[in-house]
C-alpha positions in Angstrom: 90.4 94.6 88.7 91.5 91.6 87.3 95.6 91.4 86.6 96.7 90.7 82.8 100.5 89.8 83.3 102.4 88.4 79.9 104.8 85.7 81.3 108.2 85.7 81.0 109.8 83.8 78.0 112.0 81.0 79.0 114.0 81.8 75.6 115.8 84.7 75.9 118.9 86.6 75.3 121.6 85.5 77.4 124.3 88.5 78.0 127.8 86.8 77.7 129.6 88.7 80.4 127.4 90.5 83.3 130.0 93.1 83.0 128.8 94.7 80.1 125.3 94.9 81.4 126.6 96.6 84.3 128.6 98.8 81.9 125.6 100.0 80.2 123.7 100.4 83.4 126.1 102.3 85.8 126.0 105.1 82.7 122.5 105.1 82.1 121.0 108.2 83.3 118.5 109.2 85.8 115.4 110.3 83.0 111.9 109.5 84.0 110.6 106.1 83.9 107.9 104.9 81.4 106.4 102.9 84.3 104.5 104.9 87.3 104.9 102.9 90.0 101.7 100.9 91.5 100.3 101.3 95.3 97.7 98.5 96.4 96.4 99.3 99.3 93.3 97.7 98.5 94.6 94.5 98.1 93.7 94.6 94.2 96.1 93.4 91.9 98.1 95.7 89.3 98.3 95.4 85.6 101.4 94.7 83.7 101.4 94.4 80.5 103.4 91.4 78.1 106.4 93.9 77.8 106.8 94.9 81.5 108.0 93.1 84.1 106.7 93.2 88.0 108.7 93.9 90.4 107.7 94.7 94.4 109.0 97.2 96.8 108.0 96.4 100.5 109.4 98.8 103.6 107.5 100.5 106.2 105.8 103.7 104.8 104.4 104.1 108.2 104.7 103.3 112.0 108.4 103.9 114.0 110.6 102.3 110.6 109.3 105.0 108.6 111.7 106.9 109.4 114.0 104.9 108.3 112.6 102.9 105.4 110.6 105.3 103.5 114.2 106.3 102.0 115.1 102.7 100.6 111.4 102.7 98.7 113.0 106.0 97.2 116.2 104.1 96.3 114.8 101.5 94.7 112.4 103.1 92.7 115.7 105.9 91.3 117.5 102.4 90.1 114.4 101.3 88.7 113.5 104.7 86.9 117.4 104.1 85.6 117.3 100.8 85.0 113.8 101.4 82.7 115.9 104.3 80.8 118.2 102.7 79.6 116.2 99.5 78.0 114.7 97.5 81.2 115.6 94.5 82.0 115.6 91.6 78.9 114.1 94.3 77.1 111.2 95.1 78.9 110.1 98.1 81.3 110.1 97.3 85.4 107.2 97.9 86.8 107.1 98.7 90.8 104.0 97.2 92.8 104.5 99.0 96.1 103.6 98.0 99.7 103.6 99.1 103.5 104.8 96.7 105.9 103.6 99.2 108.6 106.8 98.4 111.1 104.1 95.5 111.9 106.0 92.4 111.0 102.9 90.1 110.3 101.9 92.9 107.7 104.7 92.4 106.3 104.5 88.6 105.7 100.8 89.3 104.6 102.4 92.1 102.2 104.9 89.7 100.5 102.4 86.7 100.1 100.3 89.1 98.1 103.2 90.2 96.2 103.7 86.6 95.5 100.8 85.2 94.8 98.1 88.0 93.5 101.0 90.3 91.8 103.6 87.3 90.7 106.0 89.6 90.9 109.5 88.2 90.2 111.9 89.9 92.8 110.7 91.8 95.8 112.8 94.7 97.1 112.1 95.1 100.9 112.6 95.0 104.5 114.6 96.7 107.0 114.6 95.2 111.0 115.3 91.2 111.3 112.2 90.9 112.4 110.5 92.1 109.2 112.7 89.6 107.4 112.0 86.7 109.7 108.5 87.0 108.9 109.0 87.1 105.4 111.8 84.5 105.0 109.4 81.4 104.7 106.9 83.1 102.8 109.7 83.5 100.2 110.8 80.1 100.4 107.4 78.9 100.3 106.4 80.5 97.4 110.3 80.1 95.9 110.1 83.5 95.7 112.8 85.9 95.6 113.7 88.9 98.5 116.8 91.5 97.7 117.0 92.7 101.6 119.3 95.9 101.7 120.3 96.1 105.6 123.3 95.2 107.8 122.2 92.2 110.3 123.3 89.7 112.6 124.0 87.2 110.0 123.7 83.6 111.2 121.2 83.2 108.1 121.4 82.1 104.2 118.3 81.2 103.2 118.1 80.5 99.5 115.2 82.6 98.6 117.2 85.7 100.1 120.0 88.1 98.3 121.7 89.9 101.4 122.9 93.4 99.9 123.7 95.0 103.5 126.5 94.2 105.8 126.9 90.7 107.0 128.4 91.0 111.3 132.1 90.3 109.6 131.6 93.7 107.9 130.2 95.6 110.3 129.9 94.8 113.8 133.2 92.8 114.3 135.4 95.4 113.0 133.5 97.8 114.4 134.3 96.0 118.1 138.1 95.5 117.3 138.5 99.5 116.3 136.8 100.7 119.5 139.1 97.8 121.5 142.0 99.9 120.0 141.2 103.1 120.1 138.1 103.9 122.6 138.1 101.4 125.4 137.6 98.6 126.9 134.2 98.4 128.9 130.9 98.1 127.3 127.2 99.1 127.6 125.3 97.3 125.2 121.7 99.3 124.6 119.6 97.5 121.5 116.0 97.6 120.9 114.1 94.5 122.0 114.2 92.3 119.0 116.2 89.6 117.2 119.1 91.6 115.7 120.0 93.8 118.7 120.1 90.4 120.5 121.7 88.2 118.6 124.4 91.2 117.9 125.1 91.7 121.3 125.6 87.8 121.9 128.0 88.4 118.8 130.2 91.6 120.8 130.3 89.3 124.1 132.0 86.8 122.9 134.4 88.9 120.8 134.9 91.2 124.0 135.6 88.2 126.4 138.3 86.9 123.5 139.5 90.5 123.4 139.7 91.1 127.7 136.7 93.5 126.8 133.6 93.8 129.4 130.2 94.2 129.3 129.4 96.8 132.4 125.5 96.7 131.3 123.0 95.7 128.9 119.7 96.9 128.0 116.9 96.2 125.6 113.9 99.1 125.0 110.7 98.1 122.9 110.7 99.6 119.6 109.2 102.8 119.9 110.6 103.5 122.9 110.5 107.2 123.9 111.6 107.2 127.7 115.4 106.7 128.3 115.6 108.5 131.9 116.3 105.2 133.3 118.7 103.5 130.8 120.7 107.1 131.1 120.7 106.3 135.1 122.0 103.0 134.8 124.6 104.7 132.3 125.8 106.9 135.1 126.5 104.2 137.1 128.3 101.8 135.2 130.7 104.0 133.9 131.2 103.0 130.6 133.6 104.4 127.8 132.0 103.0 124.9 128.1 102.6 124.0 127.6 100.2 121.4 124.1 101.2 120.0 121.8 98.7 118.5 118.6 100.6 118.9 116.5 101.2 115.5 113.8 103.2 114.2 112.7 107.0 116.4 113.8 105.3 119.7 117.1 107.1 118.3 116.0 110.7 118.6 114.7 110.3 122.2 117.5 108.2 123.5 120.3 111.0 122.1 118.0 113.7 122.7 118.0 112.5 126.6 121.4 111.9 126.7 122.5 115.2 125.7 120.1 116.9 128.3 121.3 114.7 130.9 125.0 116.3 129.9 126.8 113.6 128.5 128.8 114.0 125.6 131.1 112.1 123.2 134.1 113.4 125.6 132.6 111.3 128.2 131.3 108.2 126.4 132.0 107.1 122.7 129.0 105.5 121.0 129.2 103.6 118.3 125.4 102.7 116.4 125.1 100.1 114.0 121.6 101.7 112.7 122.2 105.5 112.5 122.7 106.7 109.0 122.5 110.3 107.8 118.9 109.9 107.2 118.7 109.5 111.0 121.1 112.1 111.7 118.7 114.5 109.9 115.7 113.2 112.4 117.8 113.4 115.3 119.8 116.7 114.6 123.4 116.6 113.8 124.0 119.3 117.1 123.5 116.5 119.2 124.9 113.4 117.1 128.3 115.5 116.6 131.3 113.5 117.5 129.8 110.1 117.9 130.3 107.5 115.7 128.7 105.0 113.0 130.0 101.7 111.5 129.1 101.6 108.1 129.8 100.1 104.3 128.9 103.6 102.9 128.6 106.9 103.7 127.0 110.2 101.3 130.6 111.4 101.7 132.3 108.3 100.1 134.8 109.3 97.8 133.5 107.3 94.7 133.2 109.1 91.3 130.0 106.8 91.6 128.4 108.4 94.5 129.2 111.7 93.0 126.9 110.5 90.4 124.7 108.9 92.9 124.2 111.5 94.8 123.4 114.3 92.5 120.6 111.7 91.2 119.0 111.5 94.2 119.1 114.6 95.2 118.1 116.3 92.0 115.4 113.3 92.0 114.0 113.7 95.6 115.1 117.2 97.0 118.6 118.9 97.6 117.7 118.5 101.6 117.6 114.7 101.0 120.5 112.6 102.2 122.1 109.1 101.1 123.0 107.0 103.8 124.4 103.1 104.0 120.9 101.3 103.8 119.9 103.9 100.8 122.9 102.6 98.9 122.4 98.8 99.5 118.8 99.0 98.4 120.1 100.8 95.0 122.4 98.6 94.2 120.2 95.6 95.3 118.4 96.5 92.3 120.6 96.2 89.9 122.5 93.6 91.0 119.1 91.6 90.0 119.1 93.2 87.0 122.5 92.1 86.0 121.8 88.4 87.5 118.3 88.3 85.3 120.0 89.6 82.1 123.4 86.5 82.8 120.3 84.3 83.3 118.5 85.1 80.7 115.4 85.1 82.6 113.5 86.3 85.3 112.8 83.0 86.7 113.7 82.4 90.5 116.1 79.3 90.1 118.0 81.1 87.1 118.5 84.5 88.7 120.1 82.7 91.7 122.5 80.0 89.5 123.6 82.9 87.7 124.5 85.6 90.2 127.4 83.9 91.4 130.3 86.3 90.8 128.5 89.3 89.2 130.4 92.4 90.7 128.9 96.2 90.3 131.0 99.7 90.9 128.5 100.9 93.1 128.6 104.3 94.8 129.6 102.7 98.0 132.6 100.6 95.7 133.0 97.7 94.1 130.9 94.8 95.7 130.5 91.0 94.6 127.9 88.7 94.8 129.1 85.3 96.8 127.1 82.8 95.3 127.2 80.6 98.3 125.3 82.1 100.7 124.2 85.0 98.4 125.6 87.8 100.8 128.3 90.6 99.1 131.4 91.7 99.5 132.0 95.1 101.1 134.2 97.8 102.5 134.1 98.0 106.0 133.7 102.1 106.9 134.1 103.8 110.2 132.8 107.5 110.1 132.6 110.2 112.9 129.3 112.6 112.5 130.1 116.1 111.7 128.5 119.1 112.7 127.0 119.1 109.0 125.6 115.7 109.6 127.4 114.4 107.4 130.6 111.2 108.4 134.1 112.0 108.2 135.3 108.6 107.6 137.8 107.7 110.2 138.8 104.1 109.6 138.2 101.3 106.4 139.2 97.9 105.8 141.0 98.9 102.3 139.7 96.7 100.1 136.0 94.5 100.1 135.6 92.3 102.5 134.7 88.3 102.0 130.8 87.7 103.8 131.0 85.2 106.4 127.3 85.4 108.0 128.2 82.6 110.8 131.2 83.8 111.6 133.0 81.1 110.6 136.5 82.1 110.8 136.4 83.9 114.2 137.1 80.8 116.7 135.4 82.9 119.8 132.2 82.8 117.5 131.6 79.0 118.0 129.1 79.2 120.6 127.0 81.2 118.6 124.0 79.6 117.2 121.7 82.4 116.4 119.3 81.1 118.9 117.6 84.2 121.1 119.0 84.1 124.7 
């Protein structure tokens, strides 16, 4: 069927102060949407109608990241459903055009050109692995399109068709180094799955362990995927760490702990610290053998926000009261309506406009307050370290008291010169 999209009118408007927008939207409720949201499968484009504005939601619905992603789809479609409630954005009703990027990163590029250029949607909500956002990255910029992508990486990128809503390394990883340095150990098995942000991650924690008299006793990379971590365990054995640092993604999780805790080895013996395990993980794991290890984090479901409270309740009473929040959950909500608030300042919907006018806008989100930094369109965020409880659920164990500054190249760390983001 043949799409009938109103465009956008480039005279609209303008909200004064973005915090009155995000006023009006942090205490709109969670009723339904007007707008169902859209699949194509079939490649066929969706109707939206003069008063509604596209918007697309692109994770993996299926393959290994499903496990993962399908969550953030949820997310984003909760702020949109609250967003539409309480008057849409510029007055008109969001409607989602979803898609599956299949943990198949060419599908996802083919995904987000279709988004582009058959939907025209105006802001596409989506990824989750670096490699899903490498392949999208220039299709956006091609197209001068716009991505909101809601997951910690390795930084070393600020392109300016993407809005970085997850932790940039300064906010996760680094800290997440120094706190094990202080209070774990000092010798390091690095165990990633094979792709760029394990990688470039790991280059990141070798340098700041040979600044810091750390070591690296091993380090292993597993396709994603993976199921068989007999040998990696082995070579664990041997090398004798005391800390872990965990960088694999996806269900090679649940067979690499699952493994571990048949082979006998337990947080008394080795700490480890994952970068990618969120409660939602926890729940596909088991918390019986995730108890005592640990997670570095922005947010956590147990975040002590009146916010999350809110949050939480909403998504549960939304999805199911077994469903969890977790980090990644959070930065895809509020990657929503940080665009929201940017499009309303701007007036418009248009690409250039959103961007020129999201410099600054700050939101109370459930995980705190966060800022957009208009120069390399990351956010500020609380640094979190949690320990998994036996209810899978994080005690929180460590934070960095207040939102930290993005700094995706590491600029301010003078062991992090080296690193160019290149794949060694």
């Amino acid at each position: 069927m043949k799409k009938k999209k109103g465009r956008v009118s480039k005279v609209l408007k303008t909200i004064a102060s973005s915090a009155v927008l995000l006023g009006l939207l942090t205490a709109c409720g969670g009723g339904e949407s007007s707008s169902t949201p859209a699949a194509s499968d079939e490649g066929e484009a969706v109707e939206v109608g003069s008063d509604e504005i596209a918007v697309g939601i692109l994770h993996s619905l299926s393959g290994t990241m499903a496990m993962s992603e399908t969550s953030l789809r949820d997310a984003e479609l909760l702020a949109i459903e609250e967003i539409n409630a309480a008057g849409g954005v510029l007055g008109k009703q969001l409607v989602p055009i979803i898609e599956d990027g299949a943990s198949d990163w060419p599908t996802f590029s083919e995904r987000a050109t279709k988004l582009l250029q058959q939907d025209e949607v105006d802001v596409v909500f989506g990824g989750w692995t670096s490699a899903s956002r490498k392949a999208m990255l220039p299709v956006f910029e091609e197209n001068n399109g716009l991505l909101f992508y809601p997951v910690q990486y390795e930084g070393m990128e600020a392109s300016p068709n993407i809005f970085y809503t997850g932790a940039a390394p300064n906010q996760q990883i680094v800290p997440a180094v120094d706190w094990l340095l202080e209070n774990k150990g000092t010798e390091f098995f690095l165990l990633g799955s094979d792709y760029v942000f394990p990688r470039l991650a790991n280059q990141i924690i070798k340098a700041q362990l040979e600044a810091s008299n750390g070591t690296v006793v091993d380090e292993q990379y597993t396709p994603l995927g993976h199921t068989d971590y007999n040998t990696i365990i082995s070579r664990i054995r041997d090398s004798k760490p005391t800390v872990i640092f965990n960088t694999l993604n996806g269900d090679s999780n649940v067979a690499f702990f699952k493994q571990l805790a048949d082979a006998g080895i337990s947080p008394d013996d080795i700490t480890i610290m994952s970068v990618s395990v969120a409660e939602e993980e926890i729940r596909g794991i088991g918390a019986d053998v995730l108890k005592g290890h640990y997670a570095s984090w922005n947010y956590y479901q147990t975040t002590d926000t009146p916010e999350n409270k809110e949050f939480v309740e909403k998504y549960k009473e939304k999805f199911g009261a077994d469903r969890v929040t977790g980090d990644p959950i959070e930065a895809a909500y509020i990657a929503v309506y940080l665009w929201a608030a940017a499009a309303e300042k701007a007036g418009s919907t248009d690409v250039d406009a959103v961007k020129a006018a999201a410099d600054g806008i700050e939101f109370n989100g459930p995980g705190g307050l966060v800022k957009i930094n208009g120069e390399n369109q990351h956010i500020y965020k609380t640094v979190r370290i949690g320990q998994v409880q036996a209810d899978g659920q994080f005690k929180e164990v460590w934070n960095s008291g207040e939102p930290i500054k993005p700094d995706p190249f590491l600029e301010n760390y003078d062991w992090a010169s080296g690193i160019s983001g290149a794949i060694q």
